[in-house]
C-alpha positions as CSV (number, residue, x, y, z in Angstrom):
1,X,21.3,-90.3,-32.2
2,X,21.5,-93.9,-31.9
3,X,19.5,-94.7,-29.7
4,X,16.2,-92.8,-31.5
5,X,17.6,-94.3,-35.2
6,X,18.1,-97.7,-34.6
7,X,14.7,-98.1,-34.2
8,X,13.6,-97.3,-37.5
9,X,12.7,-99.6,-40.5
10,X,15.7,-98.4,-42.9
11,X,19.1,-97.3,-41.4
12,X,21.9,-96.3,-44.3
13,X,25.3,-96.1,-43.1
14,X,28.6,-94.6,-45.5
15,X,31.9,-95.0,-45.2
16,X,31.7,-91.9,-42.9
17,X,29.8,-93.2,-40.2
18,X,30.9,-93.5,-36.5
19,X,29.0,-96.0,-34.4
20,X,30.3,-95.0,-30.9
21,X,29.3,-95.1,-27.5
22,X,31.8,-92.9,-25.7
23,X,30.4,-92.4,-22.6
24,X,31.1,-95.9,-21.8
25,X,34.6,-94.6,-21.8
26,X,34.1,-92.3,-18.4
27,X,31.9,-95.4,-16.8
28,X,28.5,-93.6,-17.0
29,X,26.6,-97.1,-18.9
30,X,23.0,-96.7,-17.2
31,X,22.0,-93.7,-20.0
32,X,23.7,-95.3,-22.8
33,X,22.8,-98.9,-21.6
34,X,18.9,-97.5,-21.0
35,X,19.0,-96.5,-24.1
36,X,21.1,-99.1,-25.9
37,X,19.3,-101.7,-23.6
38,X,17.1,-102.8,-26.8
39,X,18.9,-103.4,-29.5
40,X,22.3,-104.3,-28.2
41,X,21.4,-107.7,-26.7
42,X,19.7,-108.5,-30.2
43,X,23.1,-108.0,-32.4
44,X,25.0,-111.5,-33.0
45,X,27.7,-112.8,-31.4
46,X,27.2,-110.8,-28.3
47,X,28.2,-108.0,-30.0
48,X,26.3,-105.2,-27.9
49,X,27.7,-106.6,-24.9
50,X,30.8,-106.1,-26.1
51,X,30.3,-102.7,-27.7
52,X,28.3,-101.6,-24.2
53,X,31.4,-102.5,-21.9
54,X,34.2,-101.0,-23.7
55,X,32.6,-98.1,-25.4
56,X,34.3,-99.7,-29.2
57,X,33.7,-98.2,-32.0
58,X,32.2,-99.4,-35.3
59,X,33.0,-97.6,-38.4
60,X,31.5,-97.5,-41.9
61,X,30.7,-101.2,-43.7
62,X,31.5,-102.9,-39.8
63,X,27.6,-101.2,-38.9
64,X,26.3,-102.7,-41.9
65,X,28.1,-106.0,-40.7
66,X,27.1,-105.6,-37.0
67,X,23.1,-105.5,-38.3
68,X,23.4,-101.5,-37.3
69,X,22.8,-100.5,-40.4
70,X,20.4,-101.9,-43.3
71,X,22.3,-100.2,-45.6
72,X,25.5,-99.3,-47.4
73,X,25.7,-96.5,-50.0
74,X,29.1,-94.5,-50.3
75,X,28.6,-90.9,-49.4
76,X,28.8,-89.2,-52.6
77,X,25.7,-90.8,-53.7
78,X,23.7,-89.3,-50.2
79,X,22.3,-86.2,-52.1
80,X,21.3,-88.2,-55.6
81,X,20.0,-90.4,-53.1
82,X,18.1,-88.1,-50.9
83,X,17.1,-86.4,-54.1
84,X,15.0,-89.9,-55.4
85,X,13.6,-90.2,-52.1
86,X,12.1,-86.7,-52.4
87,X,10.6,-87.8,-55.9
88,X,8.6,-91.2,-55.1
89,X,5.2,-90.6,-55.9
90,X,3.9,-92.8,-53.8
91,X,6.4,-94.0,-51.0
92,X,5.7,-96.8,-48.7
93,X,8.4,-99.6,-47.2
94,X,9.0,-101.4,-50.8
95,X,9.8,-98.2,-52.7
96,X,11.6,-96.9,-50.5
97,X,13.7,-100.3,-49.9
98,X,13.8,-100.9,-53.7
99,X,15.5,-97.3,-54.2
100,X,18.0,-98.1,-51.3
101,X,18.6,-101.7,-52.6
102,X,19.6,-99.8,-56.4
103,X,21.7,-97.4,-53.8
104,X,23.3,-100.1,-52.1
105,X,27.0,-100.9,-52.2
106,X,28.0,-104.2,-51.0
């Protein structure tokens, strides 16, 4: 799922969330890389790199940290939430970002 969701404009991660790569794990890097070979590079501190080569895993607020995730709202609040999103009348990137950023847990 990563590798289709990272690409969008708003990515909301809980204290849930599992960030993992395991087929790094069993050596097979060329789909996950192929994938991964995007947005990876582009997180600081070499952080993809190190992610890619030992198959690591991130969990919750560490996405938000790693520039995975845009967002951090605590899972409870997903259906309120999902609910709001539903309701905007007239949605478009600064809505939506607006109700995230009152969703937002930092």
């Amino acid at each position: 799922g990563v590798g289709v969701s990272v690409h969008g404009h708003f990515r909301v991660a809980t204290e849930k969330t599992l960030f993992a790569m395991p087929e790094t794990a069993i050596g097979e890097y060329f789909n996950r890389l192929s994938r991964g070979g995007y947005f990876l590079p582009r997180l600081s501190g070499k952080l993809g790199y190190y992610l890619a080569l030992t198959g690591c895993r991130l969990k919750g607020r560490d996405v938000l940290k790693a520039g995975i995730a845009t967002h951090f709202v605590e899972s409870e609040k997903l259906p309120a939430l999902e609910k709001d999103l539903i309701a905007l009348k007239s949605p478009s990137k600064d809505t939506i970002a607006d109700l995230l950023n009152s969703y937002h847990k930092k």
